[in-house]
N, CA, C, O and CB atoms as a CASP TS submission, in Angstrom:
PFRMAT TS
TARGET T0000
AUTHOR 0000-0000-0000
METHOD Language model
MODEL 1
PARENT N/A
ATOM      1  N   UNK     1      -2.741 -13.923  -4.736  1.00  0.00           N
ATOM      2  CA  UNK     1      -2.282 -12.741  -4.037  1.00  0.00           C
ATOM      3  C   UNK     1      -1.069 -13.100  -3.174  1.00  0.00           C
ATOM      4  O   UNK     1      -0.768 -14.268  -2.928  1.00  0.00           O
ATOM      5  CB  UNK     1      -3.417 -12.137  -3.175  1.00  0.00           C
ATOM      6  N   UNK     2      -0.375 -12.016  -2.718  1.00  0.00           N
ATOM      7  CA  UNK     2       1.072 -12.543  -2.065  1.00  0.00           C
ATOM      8  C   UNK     2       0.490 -12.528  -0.565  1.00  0.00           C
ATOM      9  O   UNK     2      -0.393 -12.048   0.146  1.00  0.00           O
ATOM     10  CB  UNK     2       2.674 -11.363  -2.339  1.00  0.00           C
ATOM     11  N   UNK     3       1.401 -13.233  -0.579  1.00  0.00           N
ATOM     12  CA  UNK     3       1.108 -13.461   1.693  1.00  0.00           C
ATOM     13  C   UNK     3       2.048 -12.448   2.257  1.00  0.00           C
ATOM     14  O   UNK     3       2.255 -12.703   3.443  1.00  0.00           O
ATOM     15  CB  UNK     3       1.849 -15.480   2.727  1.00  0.00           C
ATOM     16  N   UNK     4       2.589 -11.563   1.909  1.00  0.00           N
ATOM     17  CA  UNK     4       3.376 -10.679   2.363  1.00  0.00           C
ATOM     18  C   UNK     4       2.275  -9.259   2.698  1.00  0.00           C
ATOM     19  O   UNK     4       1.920  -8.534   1.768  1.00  0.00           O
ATOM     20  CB  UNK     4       4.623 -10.500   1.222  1.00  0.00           C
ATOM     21  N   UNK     5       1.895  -9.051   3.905  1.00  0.00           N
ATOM     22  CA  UNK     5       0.995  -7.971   4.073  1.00  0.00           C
ATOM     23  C   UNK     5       1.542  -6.351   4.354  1.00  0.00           C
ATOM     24  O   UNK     5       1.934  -5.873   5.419  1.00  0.00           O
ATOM     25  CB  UNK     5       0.170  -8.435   5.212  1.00  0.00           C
ATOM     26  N   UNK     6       1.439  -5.791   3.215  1.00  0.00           N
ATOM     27  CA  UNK     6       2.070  -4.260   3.599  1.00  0.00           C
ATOM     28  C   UNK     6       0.681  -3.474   4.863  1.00  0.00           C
ATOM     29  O   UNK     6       0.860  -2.917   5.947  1.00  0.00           O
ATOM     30  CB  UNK     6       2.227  -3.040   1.605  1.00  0.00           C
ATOM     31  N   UNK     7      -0.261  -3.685   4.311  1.00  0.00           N
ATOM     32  CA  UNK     7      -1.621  -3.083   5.199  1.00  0.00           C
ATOM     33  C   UNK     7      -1.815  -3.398   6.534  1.00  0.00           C
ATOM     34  O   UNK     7      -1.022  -4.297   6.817  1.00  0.00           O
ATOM     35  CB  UNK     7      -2.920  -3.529   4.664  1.00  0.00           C
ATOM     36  N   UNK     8      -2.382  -3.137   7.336  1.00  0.00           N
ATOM     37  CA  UNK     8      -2.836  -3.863   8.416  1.00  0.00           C
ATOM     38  C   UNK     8      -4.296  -3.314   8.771  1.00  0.00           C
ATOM     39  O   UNK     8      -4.589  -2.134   8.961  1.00  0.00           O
ATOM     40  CB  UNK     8      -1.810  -3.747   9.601  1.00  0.00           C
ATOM     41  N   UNK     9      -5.131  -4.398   8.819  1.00  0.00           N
ATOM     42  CA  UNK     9      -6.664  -5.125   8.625  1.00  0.00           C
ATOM     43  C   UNK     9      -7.107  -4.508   9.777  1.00  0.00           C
ATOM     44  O   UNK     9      -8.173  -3.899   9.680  1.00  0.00           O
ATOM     45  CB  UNK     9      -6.876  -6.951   8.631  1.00  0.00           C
ATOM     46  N   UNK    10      -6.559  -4.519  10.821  1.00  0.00           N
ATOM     47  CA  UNK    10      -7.085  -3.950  12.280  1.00  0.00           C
ATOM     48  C   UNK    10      -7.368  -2.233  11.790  1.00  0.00           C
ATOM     49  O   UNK    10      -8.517  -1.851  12.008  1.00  0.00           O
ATOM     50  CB  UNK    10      -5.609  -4.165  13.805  1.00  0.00           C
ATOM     51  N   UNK    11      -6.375  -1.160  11.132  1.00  0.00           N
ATOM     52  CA  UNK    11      -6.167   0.025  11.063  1.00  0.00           C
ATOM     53  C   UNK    11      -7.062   0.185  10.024  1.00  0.00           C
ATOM     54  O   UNK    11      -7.709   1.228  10.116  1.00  0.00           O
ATOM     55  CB  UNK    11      -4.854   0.449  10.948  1.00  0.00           C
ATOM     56  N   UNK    12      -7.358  -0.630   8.893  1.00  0.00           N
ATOM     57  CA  UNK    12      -8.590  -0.192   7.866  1.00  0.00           C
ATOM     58  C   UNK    12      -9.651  -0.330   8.817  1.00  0.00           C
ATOM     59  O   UNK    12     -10.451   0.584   8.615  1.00  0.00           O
ATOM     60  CB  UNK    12      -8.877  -1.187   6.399  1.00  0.00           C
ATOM     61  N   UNK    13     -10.058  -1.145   9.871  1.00  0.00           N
ATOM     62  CA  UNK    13     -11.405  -1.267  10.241  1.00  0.00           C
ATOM     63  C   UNK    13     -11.563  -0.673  11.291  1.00  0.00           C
ATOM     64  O   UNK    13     -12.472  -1.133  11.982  1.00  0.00           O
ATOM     65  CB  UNK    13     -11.882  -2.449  10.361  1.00  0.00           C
ATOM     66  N   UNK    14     -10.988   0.255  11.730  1.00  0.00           N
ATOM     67  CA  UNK    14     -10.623   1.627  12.725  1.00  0.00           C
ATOM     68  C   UNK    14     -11.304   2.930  11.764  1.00  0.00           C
ATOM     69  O   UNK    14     -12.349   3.574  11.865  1.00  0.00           O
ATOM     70  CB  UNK    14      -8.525   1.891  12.988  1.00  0.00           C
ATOM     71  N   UNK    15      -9.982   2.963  10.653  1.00  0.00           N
ATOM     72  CA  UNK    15     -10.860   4.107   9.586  1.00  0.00           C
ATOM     73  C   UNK    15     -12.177   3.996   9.021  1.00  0.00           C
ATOM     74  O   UNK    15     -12.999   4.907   8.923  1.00  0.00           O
ATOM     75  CB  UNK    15     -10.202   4.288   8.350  1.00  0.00           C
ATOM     76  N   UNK    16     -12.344   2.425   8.544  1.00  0.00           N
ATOM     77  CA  UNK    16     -14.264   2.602   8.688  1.00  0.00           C
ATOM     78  C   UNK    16     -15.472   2.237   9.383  1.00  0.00           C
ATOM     79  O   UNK    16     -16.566   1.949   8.898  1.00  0.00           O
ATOM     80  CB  UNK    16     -14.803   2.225   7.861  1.00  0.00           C
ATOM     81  N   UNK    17     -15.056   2.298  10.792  1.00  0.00           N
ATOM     82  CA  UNK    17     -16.296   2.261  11.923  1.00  0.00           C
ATOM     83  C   UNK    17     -16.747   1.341  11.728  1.00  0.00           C
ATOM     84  O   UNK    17     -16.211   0.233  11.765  1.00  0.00           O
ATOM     85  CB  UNK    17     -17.367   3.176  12.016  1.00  0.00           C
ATOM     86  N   UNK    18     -18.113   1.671  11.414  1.00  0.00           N
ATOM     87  CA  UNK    18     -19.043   0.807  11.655  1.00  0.00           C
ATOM     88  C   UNK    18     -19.011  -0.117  10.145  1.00  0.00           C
ATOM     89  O   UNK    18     -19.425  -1.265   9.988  1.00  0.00           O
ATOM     90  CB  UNK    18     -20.479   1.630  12.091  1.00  0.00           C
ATOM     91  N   UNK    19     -18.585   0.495   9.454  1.00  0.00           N
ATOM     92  CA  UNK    19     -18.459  -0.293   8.394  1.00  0.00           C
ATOM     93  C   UNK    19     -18.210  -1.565   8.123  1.00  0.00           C
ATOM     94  O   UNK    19     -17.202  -1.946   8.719  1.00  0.00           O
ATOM     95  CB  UNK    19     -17.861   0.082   7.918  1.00  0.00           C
ATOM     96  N   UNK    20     -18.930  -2.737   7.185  1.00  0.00           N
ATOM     97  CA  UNK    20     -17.865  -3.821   7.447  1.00  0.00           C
ATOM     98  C   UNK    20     -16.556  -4.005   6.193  1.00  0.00           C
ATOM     99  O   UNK    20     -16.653  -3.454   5.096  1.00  0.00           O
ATOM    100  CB  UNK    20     -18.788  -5.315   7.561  1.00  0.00           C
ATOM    101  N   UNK    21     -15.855  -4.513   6.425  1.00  0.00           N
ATOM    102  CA  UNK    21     -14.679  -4.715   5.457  1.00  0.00           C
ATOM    103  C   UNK    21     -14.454  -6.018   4.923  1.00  0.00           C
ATOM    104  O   UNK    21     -13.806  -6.835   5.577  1.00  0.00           O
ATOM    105  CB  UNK    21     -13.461  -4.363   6.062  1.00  0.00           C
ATOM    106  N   UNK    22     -14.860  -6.259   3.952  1.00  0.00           N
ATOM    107  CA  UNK    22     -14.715  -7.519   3.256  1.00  0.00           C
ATOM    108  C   UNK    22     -13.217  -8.084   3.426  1.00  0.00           C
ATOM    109  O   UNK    22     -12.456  -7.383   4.093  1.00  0.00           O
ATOM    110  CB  UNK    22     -15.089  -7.307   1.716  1.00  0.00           C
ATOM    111  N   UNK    23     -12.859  -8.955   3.034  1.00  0.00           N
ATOM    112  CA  UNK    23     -11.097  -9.831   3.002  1.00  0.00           C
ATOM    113  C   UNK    23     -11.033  -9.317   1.608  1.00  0.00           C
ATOM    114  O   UNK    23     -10.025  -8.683   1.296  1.00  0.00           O
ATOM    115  CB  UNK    23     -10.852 -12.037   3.177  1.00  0.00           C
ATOM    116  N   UNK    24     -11.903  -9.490   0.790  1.00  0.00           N
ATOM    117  CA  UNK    24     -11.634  -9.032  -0.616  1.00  0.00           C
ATOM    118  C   UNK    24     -10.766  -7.846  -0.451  1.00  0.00           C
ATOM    119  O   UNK    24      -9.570  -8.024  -0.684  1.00  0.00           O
ATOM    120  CB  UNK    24     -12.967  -8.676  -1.457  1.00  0.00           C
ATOM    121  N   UNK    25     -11.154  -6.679  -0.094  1.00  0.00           N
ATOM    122  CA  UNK    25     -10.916  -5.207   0.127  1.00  0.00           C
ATOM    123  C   UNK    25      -9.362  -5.165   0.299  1.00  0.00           C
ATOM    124  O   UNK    25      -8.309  -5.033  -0.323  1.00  0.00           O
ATOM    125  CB  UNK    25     -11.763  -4.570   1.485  1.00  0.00           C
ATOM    126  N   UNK    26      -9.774  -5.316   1.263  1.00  0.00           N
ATOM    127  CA  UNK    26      -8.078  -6.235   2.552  1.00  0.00           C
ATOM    128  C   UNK    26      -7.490  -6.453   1.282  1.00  0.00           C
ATOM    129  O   UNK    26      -7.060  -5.356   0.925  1.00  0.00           O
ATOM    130  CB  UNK    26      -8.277  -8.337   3.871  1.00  0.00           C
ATOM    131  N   UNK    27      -7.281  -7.192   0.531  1.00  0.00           N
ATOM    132  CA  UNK    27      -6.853  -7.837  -0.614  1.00  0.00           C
ATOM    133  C   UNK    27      -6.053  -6.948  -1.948  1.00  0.00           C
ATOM    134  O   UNK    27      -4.866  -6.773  -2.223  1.00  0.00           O
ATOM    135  CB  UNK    27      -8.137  -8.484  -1.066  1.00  0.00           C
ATOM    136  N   UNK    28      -7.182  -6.560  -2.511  1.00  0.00           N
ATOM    137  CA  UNK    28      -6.527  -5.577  -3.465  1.00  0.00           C
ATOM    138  C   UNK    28      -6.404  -4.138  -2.721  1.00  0.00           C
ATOM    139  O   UNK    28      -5.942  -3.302  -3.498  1.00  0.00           O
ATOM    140  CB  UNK    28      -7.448  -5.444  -4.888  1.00  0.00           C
ATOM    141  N   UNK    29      -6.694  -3.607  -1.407  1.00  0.00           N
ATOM    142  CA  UNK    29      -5.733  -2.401  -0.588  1.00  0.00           C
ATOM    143  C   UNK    29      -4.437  -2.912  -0.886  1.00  0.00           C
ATOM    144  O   UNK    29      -3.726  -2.011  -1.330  1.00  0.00           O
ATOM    145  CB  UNK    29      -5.923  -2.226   1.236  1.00  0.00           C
ATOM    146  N   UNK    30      -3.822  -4.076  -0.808  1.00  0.00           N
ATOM    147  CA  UNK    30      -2.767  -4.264  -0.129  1.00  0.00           C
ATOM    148  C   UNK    30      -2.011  -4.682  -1.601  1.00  0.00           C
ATOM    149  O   UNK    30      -0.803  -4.449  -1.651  1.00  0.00           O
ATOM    150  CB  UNK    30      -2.902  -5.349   1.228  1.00  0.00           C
ATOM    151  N   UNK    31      -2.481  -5.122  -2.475  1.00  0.00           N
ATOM    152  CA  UNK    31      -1.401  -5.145  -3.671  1.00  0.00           C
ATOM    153  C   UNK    31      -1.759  -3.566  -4.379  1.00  0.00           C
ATOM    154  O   UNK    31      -0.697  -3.214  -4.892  1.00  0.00           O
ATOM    155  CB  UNK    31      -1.704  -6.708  -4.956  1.00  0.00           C
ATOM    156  N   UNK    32      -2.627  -2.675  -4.571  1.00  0.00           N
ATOM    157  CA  UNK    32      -2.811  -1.498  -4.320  1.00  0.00           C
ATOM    158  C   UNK    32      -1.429  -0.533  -3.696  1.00  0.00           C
ATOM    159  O   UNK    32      -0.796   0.375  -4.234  1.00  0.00           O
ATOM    160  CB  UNK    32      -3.949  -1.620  -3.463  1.00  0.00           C
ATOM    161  N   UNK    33      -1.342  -0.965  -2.785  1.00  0.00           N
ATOM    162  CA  UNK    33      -0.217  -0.127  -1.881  1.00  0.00           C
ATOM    163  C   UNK    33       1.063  -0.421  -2.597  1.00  0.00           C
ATOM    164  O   UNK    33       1.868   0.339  -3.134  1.00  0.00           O
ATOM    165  CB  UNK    33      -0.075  -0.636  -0.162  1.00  0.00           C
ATOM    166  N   UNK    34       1.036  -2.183  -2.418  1.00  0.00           N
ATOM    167  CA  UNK    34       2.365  -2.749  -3.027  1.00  0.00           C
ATOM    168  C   UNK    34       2.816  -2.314  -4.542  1.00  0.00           C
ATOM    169  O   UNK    34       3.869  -2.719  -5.035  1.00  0.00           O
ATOM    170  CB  UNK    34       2.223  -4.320  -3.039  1.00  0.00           C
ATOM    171  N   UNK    35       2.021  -1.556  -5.139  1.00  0.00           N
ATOM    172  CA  UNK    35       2.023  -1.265  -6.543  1.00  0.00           C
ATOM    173  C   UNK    35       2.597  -0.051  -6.367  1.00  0.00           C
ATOM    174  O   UNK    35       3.728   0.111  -6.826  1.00  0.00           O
ATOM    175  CB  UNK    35       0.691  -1.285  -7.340  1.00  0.00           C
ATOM    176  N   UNK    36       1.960   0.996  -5.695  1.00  0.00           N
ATOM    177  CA  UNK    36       2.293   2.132  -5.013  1.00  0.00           C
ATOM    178  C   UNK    36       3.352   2.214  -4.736  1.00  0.00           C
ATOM    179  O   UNK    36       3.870   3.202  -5.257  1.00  0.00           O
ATOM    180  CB  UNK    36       1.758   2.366  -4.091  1.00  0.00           C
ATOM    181  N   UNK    37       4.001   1.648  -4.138  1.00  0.00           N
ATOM    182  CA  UNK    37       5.753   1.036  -3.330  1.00  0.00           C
ATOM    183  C   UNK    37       6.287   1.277  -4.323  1.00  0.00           C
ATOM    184  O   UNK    37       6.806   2.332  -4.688  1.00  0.00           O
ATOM    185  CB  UNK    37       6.218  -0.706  -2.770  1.00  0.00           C
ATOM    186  N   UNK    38       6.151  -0.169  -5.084  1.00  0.00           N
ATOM    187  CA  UNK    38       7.182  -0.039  -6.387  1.00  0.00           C
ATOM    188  C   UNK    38       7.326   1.161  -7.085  1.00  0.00           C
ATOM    189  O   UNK    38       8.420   1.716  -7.189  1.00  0.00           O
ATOM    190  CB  UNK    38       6.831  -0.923  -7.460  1.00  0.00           C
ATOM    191  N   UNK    39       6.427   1.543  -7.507  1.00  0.00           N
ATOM    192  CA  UNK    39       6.109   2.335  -8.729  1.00  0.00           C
ATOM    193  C   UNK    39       7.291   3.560  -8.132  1.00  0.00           C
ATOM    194  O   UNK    39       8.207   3.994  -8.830  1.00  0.00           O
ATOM    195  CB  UNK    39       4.142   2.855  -8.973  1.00  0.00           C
ATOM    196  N   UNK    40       7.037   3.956  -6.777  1.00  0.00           N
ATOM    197  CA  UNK    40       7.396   5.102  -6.015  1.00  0.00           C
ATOM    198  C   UNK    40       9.407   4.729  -5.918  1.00  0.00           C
ATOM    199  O   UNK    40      10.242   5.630  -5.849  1.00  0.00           O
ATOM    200  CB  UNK    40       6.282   5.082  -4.212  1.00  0.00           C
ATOM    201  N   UNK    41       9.598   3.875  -5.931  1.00  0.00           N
ATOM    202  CA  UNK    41      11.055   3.073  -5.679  1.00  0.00           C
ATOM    203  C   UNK    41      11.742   3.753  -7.589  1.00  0.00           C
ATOM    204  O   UNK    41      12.570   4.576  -7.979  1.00  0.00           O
ATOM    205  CB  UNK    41      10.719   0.526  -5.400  1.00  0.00           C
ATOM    206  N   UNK    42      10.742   2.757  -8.245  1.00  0.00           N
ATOM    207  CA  UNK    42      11.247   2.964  -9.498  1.00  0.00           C
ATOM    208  C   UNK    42      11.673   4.490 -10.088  1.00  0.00           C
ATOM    209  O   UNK    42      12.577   4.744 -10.885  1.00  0.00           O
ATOM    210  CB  UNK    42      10.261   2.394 -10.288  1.00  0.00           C
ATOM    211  N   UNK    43      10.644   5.510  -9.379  1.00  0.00           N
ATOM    212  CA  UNK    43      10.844   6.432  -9.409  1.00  0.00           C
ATOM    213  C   UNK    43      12.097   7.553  -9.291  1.00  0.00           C
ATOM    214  O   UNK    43      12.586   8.372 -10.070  1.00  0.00           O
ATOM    215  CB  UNK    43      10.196   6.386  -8.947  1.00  0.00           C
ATOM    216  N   UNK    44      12.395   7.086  -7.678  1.00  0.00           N
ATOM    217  CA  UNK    44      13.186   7.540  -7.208  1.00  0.00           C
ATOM    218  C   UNK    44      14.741   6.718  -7.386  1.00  0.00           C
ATOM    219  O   UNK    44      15.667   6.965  -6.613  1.00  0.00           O
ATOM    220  CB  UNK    44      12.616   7.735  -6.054  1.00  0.00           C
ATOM    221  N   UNK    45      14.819   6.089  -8.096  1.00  0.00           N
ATOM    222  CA  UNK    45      15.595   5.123  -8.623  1.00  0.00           C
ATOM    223  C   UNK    45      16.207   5.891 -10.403  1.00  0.00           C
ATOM    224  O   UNK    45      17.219   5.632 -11.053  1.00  0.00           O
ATOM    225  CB  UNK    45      14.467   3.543  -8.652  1.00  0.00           C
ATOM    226  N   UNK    46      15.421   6.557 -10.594  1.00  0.00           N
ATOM    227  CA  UNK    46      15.225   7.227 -12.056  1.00  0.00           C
ATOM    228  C   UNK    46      16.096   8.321 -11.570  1.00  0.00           C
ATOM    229  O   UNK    46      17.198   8.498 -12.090  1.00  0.00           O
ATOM    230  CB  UNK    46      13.520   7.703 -12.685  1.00  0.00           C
ATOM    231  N   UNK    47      15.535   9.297 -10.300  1.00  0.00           N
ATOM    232  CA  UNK    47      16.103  10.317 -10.283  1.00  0.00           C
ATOM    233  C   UNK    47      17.610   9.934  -9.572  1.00  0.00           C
ATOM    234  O   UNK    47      18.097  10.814  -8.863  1.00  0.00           O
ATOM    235  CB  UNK    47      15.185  11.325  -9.635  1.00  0.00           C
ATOM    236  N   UNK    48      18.272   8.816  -9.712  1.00  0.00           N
ATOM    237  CA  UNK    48      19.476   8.785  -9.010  1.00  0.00           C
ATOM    238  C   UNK    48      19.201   9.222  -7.495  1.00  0.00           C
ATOM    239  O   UNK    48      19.820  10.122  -6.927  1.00  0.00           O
ATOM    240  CB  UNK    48      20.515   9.705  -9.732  1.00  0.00           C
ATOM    241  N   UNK    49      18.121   8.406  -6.893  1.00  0.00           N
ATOM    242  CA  UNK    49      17.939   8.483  -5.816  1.00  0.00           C
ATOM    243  C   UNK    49      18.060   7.435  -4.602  1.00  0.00           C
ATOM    244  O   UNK    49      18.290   6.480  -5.344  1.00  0.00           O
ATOM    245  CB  UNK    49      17.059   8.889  -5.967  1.00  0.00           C
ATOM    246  N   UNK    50      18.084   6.896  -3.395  1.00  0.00           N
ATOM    247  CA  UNK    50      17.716   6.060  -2.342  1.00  0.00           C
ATOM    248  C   UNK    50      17.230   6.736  -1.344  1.00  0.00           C
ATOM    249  O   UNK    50      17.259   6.280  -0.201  1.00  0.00           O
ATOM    250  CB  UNK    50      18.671   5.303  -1.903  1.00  0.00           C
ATOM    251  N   UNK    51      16.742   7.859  -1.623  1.00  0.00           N
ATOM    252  CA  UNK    51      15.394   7.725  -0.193  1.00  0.00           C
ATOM    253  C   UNK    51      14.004   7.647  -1.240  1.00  0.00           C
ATOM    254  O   UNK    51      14.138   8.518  -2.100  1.00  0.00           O
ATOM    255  CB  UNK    51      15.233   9.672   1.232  1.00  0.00           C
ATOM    256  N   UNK    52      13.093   7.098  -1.372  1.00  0.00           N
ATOM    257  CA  UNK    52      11.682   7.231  -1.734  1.00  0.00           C
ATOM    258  C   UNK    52      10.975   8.258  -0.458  1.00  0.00           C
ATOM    259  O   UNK    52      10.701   8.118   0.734  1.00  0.00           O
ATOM    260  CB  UNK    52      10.946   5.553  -1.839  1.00  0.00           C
ATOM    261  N   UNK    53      10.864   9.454  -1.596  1.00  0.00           N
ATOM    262  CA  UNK    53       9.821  10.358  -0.837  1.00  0.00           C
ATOM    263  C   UNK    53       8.547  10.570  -1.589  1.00  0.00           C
ATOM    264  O   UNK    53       8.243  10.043  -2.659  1.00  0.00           O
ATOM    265  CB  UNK    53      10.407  11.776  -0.540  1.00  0.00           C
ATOM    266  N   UNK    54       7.795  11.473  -0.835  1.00  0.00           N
ATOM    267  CA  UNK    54       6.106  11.772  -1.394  1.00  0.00           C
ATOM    268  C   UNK    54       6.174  11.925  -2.481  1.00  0.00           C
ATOM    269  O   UNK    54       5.632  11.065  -3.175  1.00  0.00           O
ATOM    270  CB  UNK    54       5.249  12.953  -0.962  1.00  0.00           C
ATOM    271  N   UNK    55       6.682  12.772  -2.988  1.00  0.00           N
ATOM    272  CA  UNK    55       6.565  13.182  -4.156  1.00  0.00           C
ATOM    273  C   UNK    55       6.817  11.924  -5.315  1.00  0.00           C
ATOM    274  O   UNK    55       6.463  12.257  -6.446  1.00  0.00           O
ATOM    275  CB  UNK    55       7.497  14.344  -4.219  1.00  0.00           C
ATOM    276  N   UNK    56       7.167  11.052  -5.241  1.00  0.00           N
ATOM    277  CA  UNK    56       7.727   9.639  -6.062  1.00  0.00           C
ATOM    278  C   UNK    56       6.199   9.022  -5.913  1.00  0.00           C
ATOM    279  O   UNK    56       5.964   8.278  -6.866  1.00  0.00           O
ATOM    280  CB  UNK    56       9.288   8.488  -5.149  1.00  0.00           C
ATOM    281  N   UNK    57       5.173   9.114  -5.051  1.00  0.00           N
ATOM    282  CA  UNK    57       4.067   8.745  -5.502  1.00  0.00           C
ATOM    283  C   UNK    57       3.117   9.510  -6.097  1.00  0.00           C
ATOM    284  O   UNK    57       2.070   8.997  -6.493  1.00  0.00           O
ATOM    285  CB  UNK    57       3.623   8.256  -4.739  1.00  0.00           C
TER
END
């Protein structure tokens, strides 16, 4: 997995209380997102774009 963290671990374990949150989780959230990113870039990259907005995800 990359050491570059888009997520932050403190704010997932805010959204689930009492819950506990594995590192696993932590883990694929965060190349999850990073997939998300791209995908959303490539997108807006298609439409002859440089802002990535909502709609690109």
């Amino acid at each position: 997995m990359t050491s570059d963290w888009i997520i932050v671990k403190s704010k997932i374990k805010e959204l689930t209380g009492t819950y506990n949150v594995s590192a696993e989780f932590s883990d694929v959230l965060n190349v999850k997102v990073r997939q998300m990113v791209q995908e959303a870039v490539k997108r807006a990259e298609a439409n002859n774009r440089k802002t990535v907005m909502g709609r690109d995800l």
